[in-house]
N, C-alpha and C positions, 0 to 999 in steps of 0.2 A: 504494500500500500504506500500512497508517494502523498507526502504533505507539502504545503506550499506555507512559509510561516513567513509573515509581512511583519514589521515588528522592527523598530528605528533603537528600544534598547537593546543593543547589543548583550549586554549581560546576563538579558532576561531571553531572547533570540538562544543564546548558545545553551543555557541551561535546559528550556524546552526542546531544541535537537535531540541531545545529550541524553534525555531521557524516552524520550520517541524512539530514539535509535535503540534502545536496548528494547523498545515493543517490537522490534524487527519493523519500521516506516522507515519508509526514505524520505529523508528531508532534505527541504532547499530553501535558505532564507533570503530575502531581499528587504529593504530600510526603505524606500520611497516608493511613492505612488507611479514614477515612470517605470521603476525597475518591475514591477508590479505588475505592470500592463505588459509591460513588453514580453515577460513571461509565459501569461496566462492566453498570452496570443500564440506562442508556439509550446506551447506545453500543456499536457492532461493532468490534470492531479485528482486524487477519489475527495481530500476534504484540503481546506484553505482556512488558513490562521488571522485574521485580519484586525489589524489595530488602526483605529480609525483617524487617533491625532499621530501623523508622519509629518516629518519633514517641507515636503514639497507640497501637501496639500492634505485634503479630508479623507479617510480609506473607504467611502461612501462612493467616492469617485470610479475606485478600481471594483467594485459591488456590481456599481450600474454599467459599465464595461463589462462585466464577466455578464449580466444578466443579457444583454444586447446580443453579445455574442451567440447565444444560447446554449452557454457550456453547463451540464449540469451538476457542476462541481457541489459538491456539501461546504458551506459556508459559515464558520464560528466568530462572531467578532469576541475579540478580547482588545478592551479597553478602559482604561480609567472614567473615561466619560460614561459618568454610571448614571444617565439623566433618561429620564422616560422618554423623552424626544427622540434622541438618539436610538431606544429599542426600537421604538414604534416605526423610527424610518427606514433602520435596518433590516427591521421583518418584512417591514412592504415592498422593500426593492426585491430581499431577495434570500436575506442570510437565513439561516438555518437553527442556530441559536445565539445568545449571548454571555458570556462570562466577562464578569467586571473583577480588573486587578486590584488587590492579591487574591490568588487562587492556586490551588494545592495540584502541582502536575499531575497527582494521583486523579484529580477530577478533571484534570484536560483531557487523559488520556482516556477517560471514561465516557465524556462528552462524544469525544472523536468516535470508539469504538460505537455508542449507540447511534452515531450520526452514518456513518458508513453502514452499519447493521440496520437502519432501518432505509436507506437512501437505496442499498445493493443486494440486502438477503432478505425484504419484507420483512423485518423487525424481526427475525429469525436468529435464533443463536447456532444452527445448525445450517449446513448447504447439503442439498441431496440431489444428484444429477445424475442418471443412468445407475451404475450399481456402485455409486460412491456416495461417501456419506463423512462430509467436514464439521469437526467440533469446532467452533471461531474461537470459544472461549478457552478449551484446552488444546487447540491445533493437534487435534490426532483427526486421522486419516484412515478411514476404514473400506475398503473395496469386500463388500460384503460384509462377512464377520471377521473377516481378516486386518489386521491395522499393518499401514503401512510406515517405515521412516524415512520422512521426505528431510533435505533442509530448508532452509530458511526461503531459498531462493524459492527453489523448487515448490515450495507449497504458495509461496506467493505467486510463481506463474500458474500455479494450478488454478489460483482463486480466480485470478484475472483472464484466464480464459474460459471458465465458467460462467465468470461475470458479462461477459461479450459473447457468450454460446450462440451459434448458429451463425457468426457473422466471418470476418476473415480479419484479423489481427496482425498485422507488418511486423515483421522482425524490426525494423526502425523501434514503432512502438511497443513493444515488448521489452528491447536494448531502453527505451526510457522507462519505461515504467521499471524495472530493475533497479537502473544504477540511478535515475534522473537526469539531469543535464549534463553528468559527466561522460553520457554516452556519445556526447559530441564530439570528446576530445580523442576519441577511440577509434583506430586504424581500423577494425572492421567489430561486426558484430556477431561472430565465428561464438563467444561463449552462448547466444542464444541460444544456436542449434544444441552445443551441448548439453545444457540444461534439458530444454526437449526432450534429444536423445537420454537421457538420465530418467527422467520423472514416465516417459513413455516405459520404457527399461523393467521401472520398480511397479506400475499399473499392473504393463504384461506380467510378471513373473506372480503377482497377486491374481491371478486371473481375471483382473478386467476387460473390456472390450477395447478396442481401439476405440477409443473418440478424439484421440487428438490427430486430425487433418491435416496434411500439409499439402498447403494452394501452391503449385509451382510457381514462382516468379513473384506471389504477392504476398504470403505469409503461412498462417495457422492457424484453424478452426476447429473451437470444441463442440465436437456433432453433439446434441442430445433428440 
């Protein structure tokens, strides 16, 4: 799962990463409302960290941009401005919830998971799709009655292309949603197929069905 966290205190930016990262998210921070935008224009995220006094301008700004666009990103503001005006405008445009600083990462992390859980798995603590069956809240991985040991990667492309079922998914976007924007800087995106090749590997040998497709030339589809 890949977070976007907008957020001008640096202090408080790294310490939220920091602990996301150990929820196995991929995180990418940015401090201003252009960097913001510029972002959310070439990048997918499942949920977005938004603090609304930045630098350059109000994070209401980058709100009504992401809503225009029609990205259906999950939207958290986290802001000191703890004024009902500010919910009420937040809600309307578009955000998802609100948390007003100080707030216990234990309850960001919590916020996020039920924001994704209800935005990607119908408020679902379990994903079931063909003869698999994902615990979100203890990530065990069952093909059958059999449990499988995927890692960290591996069960996050599992989720993500569960979550895009029936569609066709670019090695591009897969390479981001992974690593995030650092899949840019990357001579090719040769670890996707591995991955695949890996989590295909440990399905088969559990006796699942093939559902993970591969589209010549344009990516990978999980049939259900």
């Amino acid at each position: 799962m890949k977070i976007l966290i907008i957020e001008d205190e640096l202090g408080l930016a790294q310490s939220i990463m920091e602990y996301l990262s150990q929820k196995d998210y991929v995180c990418e921070h940015v401090s201003t409302v252009d960097e913001a935008i510029e972002k959310i224009s070439l990048y997918s995220y499942d949920c977005i960290l938004l603090d609304l006094m930045l630098p350059d301008g109000n994070g209401l700004t980058v709100l009504e941009t992401l809503k225009k666009e029609n990205k259906p990103t999950g939207v958290i503001i986290i802001s000191a401005k703890d004024s009902l005006d500010d919910k009420i405008k937040g809600i309307h445009i578009g955000a998802d919830d609100y948390l007003a600083k100080p707030f216990h990462l234990s309850e960001l992390s919590a916020r996020i998971f039920a924001l994704i859980r209800r935005t990607q798995y119908a408020n679902n603590n379990s994903v079931q799709s063909n003869d698999l069956k994902i615990n979100l809240l203890s990530k065990e991985v069952f093909v059958n009655d059999t449990e499988i040991i995927l890692t960290k990667k591996e069960l996050d492309l599992l989720l993500f292309l569960i979550g895009n079922k029936n569609r066709v998914i670019s090695k591009n976007a897969l390479a981001e949603h992974l690593s995030g924007d650092m899949a840019d800087m990357l001579d090719n995106h040769d670890f996707v197929y591995a991955h695949i090749k890996n989590l295909k590997a440990k399905l088969s040998k559990a006796g699942s069905k093939d559902s993970i497709k591969t589209i010549y030339g344009m990516g990978y589809k999980w049939v259900e």
